[in-house]
N, C-alpha and C positions, 0 to 999 in steps of 0.2 A: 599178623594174620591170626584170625580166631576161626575154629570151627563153630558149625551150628550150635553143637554142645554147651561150649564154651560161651560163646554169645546168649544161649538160653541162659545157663545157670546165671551169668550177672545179672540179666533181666528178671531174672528170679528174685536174686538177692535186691534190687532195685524195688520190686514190688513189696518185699516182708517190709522193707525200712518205710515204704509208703504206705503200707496199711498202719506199721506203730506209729505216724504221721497221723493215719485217719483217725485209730482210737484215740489219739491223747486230745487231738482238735478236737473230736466230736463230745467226748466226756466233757471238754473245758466249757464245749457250750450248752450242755444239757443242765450241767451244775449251775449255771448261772441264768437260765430262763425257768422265767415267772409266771408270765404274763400272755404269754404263749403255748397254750395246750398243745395244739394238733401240731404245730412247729418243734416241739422238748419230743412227746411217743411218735414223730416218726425218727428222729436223731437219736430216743431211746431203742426204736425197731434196727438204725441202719447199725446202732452201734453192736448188736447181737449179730449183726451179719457180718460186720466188719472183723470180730472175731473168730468168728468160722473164717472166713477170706486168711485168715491168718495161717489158721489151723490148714488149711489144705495148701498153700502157699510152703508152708513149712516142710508140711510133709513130702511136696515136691521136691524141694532143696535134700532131704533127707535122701530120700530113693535115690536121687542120682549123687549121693557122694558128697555134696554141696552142706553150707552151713550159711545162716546169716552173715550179715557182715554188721560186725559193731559200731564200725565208722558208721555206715550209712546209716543205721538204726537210730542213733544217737543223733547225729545229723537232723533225720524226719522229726525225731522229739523235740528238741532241740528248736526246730523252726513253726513244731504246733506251738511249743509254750508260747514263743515270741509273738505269733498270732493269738494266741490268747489272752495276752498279756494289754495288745496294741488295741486288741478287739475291747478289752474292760475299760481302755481310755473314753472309746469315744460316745459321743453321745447319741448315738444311732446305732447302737452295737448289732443290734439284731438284724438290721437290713444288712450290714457288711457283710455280718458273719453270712447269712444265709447267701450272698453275692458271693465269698468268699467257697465255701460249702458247694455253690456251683458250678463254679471253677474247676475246684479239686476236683469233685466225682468226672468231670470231663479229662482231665487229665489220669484219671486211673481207667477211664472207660478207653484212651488213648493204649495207655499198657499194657493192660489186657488184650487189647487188640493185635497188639505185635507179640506178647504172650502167644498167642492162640498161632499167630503164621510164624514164630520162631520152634515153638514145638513141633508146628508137623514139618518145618523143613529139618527137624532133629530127629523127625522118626519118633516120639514121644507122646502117644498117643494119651498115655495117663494124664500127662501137665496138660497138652490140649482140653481133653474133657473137665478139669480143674479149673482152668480156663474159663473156660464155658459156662459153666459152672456161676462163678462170681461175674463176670461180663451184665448180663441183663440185672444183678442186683445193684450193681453201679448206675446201669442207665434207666432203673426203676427210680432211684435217688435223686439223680440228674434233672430229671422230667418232672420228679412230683415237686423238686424245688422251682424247677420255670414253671410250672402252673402254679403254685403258690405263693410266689412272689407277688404280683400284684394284693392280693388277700391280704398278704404278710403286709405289704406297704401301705393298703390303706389304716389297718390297723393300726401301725405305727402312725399314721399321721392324725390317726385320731385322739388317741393316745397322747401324741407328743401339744397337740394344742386345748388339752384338757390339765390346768395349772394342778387338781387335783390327781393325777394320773402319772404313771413311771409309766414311760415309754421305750428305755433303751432297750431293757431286756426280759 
């Protein structure tokens, strides 16, 4: 049996190891698009928020007694490289990654979400607003990816059947 507390700080700790998930994916794919402007300065903008996300993430853990957990930290690293890695394989990298990229921010807009009802059933009105806080830059992320996927796809396909043209990334 866990109190509210208790169930917040792991979800806490759950989110630091998923943001150093976010920064190491998103850096892997900034560093490797070329070809793609307006797709690298918004992954260059989420990745500045992504580090603030961190920073207040953190400082919650701090206030209430809590510290990351290195398993999980390493963990989220851990499974960005292997995305990174699998993403440099193929030869459509940039449609994955950005399907990929969709994914995730839904799944952090998921956590936050239980974030924001697990703080106020804890009475924690700071982590709520923290909460809050990064909530809508996740589902800015989210959105501006399903709106520019199409964009993103036709380029690639324009790209990918032009013999003089790099299309992956």
């Amino acid at each position: 049996m866990a109190t509210p507390q208790e169930n917040l700080l792991d979800w806490l700790r759950d989110a630091h190891a998923m943001e150093q998930q976010a920064e190491k994916m998103l850096r892997a794919q900034s560093e490797r698009l070329e070809h793609y402007p307006k797709l690298k300065a918004r992954i260059d903008q989420h990745i500045e928020e992504t580090l603030s996300q961190q920073a207040l993430v953190d400082g919650c853990l701090k206030r209430l007694g809590g510290s990351s957990s290195t398993l999980k930290d390493i963990t989220g690293k851990l499974m960005a490289f292997g995305q990174a890695v699998g993403g440099s394989l193929m030869s459509d990298e940039v449609i994955k990654g950005a399907m990929a990229g969709y994914v995730f921010e839904n799944v952090e807009i998921a956590s936050y979400t239980v974030l924001i009802a697990a703080a106020e059933a804890a009475g924690d009105r700071e982590t709520k607003a923290a909460c809050e806080t990064i909530l809508p830059q996740e589902i800015a992320m989210a959105e501006w990816l399903l709106q520019h996927l199409p964009e993103l796809t036709q380029a690639f396909i324009t790209r990918s059947a032009d013999p003089e043209l790099e299309a992956k990334k």
